[in-house]
C-alpha positions as CSV (number, residue, x, y, z in Angstrom):
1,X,76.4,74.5,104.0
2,X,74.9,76.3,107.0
3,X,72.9,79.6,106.8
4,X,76.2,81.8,107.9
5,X,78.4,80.0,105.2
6,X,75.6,80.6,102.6
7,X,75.5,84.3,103.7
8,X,79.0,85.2,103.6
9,X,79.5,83.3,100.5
10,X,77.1,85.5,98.9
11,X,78.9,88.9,100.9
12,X,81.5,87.7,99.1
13,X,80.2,87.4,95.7
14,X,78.6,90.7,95.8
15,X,82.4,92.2,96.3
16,X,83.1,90.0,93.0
17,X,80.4,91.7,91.6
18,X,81.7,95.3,92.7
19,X,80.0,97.7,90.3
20,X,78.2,95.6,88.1
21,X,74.4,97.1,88.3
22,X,73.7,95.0,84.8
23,X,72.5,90.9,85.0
24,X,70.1,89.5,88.0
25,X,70.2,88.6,91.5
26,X,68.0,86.4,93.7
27,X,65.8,87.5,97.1
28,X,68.9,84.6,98.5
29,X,72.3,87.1,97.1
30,X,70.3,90.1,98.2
31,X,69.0,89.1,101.7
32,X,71.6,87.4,102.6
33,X,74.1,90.1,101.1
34,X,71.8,92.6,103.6
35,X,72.0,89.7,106.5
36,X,76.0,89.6,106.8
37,X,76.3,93.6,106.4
38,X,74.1,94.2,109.2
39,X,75.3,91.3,111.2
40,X,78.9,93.1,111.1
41,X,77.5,96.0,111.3
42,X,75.9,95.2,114.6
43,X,79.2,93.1,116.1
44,X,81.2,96.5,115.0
45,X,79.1,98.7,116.7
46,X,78.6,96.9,119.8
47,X,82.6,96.2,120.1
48,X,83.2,100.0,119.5
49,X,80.7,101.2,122.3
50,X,81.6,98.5,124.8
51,X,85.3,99.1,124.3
52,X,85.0,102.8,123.6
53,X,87.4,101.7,121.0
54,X,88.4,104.2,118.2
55,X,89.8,101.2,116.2
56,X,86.5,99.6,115.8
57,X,85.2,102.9,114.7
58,X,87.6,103.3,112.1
59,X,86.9,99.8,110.8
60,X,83.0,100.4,110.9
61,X,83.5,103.6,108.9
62,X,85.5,101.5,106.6
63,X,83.1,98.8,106.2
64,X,80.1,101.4,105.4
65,X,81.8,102.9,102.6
66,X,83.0,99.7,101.2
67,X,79.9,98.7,100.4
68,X,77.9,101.3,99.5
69,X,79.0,100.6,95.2
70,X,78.2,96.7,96.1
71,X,75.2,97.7,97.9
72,X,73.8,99.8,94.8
73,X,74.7,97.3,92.5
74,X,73.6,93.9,94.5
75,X,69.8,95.9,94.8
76,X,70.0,96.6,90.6
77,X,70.3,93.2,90.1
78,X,67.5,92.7,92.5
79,X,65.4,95.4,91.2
80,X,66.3,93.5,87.7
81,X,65.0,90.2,88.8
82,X,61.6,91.4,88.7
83,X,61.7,93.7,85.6
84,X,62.5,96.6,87.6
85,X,65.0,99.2,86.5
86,X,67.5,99.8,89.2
87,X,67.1,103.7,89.3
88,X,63.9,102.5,91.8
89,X,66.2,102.0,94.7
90,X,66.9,105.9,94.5
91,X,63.0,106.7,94.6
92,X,62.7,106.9,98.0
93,X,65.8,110.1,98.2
94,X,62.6,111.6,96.3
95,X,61.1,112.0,99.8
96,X,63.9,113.2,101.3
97,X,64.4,116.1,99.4
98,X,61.2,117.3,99.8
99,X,62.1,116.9,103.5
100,X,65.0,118.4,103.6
101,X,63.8,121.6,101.4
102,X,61.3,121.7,104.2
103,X,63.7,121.9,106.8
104,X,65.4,124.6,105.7
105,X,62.1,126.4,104.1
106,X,60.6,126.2,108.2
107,X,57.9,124.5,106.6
108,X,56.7,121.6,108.6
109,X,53.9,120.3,106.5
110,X,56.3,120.1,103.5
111,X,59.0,118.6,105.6
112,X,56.1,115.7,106.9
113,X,55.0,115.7,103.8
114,X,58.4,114.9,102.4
115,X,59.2,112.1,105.5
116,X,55.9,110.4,104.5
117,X,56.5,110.0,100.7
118,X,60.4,108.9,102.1
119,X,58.2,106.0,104.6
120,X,56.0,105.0,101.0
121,X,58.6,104.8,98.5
122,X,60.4,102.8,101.1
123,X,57.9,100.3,101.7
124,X,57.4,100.1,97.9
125,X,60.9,99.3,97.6
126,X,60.9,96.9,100.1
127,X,58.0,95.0,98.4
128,X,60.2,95.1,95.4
129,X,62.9,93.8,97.3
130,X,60.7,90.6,98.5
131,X,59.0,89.8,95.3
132,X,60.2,86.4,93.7
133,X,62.1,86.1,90.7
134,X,60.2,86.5,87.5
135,X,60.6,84.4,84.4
136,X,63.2,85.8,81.5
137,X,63.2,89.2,81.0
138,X,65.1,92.0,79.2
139,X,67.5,91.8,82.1
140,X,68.3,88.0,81.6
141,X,67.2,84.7,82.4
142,X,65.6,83.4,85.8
143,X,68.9,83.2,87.9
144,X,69.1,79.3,89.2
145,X,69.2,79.3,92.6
């Protein structure tokens, strides 16, 4: 099976998987999960500008709320695989707040302030995100690959 099939096989389980934040999945489900979003993502975009094509549009905007419950649960079940709870994916809107109160406060070192604990929490996340699978945990066992 070639890298594409592998990735849209595992697209495809995560829509199986629609809402289910409890259990495990492996960096392979999640980055390739990831890979075949923003692949379509990409395509759709670029077919929408090039055309100027409302259609396209439509089905982007489609596609990007589709997956946002998918999305949340397919980075739980990450988050899981290393002993993680799967409220950690939300740290990072921590950030923004702050941000965002410092938008509206005119207060630009609170609103900087806010952008760089977004860019931290982010990275955090990411190293999360990357991390093999640990052994059994309280969230299940070791996912085979």
């Amino acid at each position: 099976m070639n890298l594409f099939q592998r990735g849209l096989q595992h697209f495809i389980h995560a829509f199986k998987l629609y809402g289910v934040f409890s259990g495990r999945s492996t960096r392979e489900e999640y980055w390739m999960f990831t890979l075949i979003y923003f692949l379509s993502y990409i395509v759709l975009s670029g077919m929408a500008w090039l055309l100027n094509s409302d259609v396209f549009q439509i089905i982007l905007t489609i596609l990007s709320i589709a997956v946002i419950v998918p999305s949340l649960s397919i980075t739980a079940r990450r988050l899981h695989d290393m002993g993680r709870s799967g409220w950690v994916q939300l740290a990072p809107y921590i950030g923004m707040v702050f941000a965002i109160i410092g938008i509206f406060q005119e207060s630009q070192m609170l609103m900087l302030g806010g952008m760089i604990l977004m860019l931290v929490l982010l990275v955090v996340l990411m190293v999360f995100l990357v991390t093999p699978s640990q052994e059994d945990n309280q969230y299940g066992t070791k996912p085979q690959v």
